[in-house]
N, C-alpha and C positions, 0 to 999 in steps of 0.2 A: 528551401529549408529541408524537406523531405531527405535528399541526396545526401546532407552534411548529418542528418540522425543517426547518431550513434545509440542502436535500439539496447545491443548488451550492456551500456554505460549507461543509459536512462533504466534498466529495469534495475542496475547494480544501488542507484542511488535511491530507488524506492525500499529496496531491501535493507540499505544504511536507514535510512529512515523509519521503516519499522522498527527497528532493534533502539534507534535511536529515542523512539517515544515509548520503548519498555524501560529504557533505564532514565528516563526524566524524573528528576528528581521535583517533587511535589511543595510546593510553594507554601508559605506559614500563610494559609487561608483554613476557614473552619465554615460548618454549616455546611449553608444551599451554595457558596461559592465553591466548596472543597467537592460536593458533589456536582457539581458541573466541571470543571476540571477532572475529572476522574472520566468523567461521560464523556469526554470531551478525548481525552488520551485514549480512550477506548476505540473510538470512534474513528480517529488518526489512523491507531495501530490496525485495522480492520482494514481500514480504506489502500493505506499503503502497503500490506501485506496483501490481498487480494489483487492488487498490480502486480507485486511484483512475483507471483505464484503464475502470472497470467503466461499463455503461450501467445509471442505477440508475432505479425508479419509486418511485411511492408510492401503491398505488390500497387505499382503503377498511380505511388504518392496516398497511395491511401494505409494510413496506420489502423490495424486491428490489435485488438484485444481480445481473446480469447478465453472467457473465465468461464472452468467448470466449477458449478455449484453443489453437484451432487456429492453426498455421503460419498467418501474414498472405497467403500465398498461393492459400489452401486458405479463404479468409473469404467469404461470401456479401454 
């Protein structure tokens, strides 16, 4: 499987996917459902946006992910 990863095409669909759970449109829920959905889109957009910001390799079948955490100011 390794060999057939197409790494730019997996990070391009993380990044469709972030933008895609910024414009999800919010369901006729109200309350503790509407915030859980909301914690929930957050959560999405975080997760899949932190991929795909990621610097990833692929040496000898093994996939990394490379995520800097620090303040962009504090970046090497």
């Amino acid at each position: 499987m390794a060999e057939s990863l197409d790494i730019d095409a997996m990070i391009a669909r993380f990044r469709e996917r972030a933008a895609a759970v910024k414009k999800r449109n919010l369901p006729p829920v109200a309350g503790e459902e509407r915030q859980r959905f909301l914690k929930q889109a957050q959560e999405d957009f975080m997760d899949f946006a932190i991929i795909a910001d990621s610097q990833v390799s692929l040496e000898d079948g093994v996939l990394t992910l490379r995520i800097d955490l620090r303040p962009a100011d504090q970046r090497g």
